[in-house]
C-alpha positions in Angstrom: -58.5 6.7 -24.1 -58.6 5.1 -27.6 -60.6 7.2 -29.6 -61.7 5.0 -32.4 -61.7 6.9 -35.6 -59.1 9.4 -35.7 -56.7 6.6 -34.4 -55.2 8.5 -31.8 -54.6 7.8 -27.9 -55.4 10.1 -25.5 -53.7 10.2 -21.9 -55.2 11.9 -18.7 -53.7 12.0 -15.6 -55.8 10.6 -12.5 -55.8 13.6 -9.6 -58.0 11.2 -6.9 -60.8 8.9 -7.6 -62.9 10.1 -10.4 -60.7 13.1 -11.0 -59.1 13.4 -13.8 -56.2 16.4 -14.8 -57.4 18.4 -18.1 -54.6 19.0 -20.3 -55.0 23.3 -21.7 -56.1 24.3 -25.2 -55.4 23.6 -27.9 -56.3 19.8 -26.6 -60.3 19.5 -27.2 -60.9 17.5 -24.5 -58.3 18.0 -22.0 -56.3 15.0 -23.0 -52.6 14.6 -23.6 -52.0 13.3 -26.9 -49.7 10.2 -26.8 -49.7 9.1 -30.9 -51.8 9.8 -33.8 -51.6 7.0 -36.6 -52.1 8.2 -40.3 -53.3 6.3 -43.4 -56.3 4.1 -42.7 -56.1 2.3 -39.1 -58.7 2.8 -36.3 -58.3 2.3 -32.7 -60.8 -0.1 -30.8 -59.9 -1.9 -27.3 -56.4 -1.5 -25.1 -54.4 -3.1 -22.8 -51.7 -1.9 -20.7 -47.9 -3.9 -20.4 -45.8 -4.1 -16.9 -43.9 -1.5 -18.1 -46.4 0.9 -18.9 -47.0 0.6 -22.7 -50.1 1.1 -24.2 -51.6 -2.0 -26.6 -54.2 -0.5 -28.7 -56.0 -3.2 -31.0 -56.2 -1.8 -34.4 -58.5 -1.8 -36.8 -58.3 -2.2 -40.9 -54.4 -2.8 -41.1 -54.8 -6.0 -38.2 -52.3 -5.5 -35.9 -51.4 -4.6 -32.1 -49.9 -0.9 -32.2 -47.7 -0.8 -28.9 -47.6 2.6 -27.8 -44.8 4.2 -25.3 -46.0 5.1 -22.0 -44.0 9.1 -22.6 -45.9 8.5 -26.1 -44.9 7.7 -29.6 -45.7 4.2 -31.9 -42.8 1.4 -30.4 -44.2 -1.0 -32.9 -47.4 -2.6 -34.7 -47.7 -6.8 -34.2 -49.5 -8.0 -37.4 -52.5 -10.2 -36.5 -54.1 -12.5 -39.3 -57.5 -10.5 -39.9 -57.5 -6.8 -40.5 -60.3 -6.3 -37.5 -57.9 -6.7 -34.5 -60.4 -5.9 -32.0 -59.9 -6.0 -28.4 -56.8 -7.4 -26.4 -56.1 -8.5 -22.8 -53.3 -10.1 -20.9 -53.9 -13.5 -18.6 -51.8 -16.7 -17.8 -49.5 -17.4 -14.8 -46.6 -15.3 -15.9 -49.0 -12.6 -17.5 -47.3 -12.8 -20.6 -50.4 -14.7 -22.6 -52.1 -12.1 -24.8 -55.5 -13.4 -25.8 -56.6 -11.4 -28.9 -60.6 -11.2 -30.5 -60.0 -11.0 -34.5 -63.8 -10.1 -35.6 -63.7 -10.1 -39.0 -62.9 -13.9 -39.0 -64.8 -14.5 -35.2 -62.3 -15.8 -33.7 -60.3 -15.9 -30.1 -57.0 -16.0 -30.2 -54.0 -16.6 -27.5 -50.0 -15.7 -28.4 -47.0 -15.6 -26.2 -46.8 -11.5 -25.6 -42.8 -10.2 -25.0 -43.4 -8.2 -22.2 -46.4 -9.2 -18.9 -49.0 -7.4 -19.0 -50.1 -5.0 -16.2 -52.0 -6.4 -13.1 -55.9 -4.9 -13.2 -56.6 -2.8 -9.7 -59.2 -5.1 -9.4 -57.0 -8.2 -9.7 -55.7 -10.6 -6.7 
């Protein structure tokens, strides 16, 4: 879970369908805490890669943070426009991120290094 403000990601583990683990106190929401960013960046939409790692689009520095699946910030991806909002990953070999930059309107498509994770949903 991206929550949007604070810029941090949350993690919850999935028990069965619509069950969800709840991590203890001090956590206020039962969450695992994968990364907190500092300084003035705000989370907005995610994807997830093949190999588990979390691409959170974020907000006022415009960039992809790519976040470890164990947790911890691998790397930010500068985008041109500092509102880098939501991200997703399409094309034959999955490896086509297409990229919404808002404060400029427009849609974006760049060669990703690592496929992106298959939806459950998904063929």
């Amino acid at each position: 879970m991206a929550e949007t403000e604070t810029a941090r990601l949350w993690a919850f583990d999935v028990l069965a369908p619509g069950v969800l683990s709840k991590a203890p106190f001090p956590s206020p929401h039962g969450g695992r805490l994968m990364v907190g960013l500092g300084g003035f960046q705000r989370f907005d939409s995610l994807a997830v890669d093949a190999a588990g790692n979390v691409c959170v689009a974020t907000l006022v520095n415009g960039s992809v943070s790519v976040v470890a699946p164990g947790g911890g910030l691998i790397r930010q991806i500068a985008m041109p426009d500092m509102f880098c909002t939501n991200i997703c990953f399409g094309g034959p070999d999955r490896k086509t991120a297409w990229l919404t930059l808002s404060g400029s309107g427009r849609l974006v498509a760049m060669t990703w290094p690592d496929p992106g994770l298959r939806l459950a949903h998904e063929a």
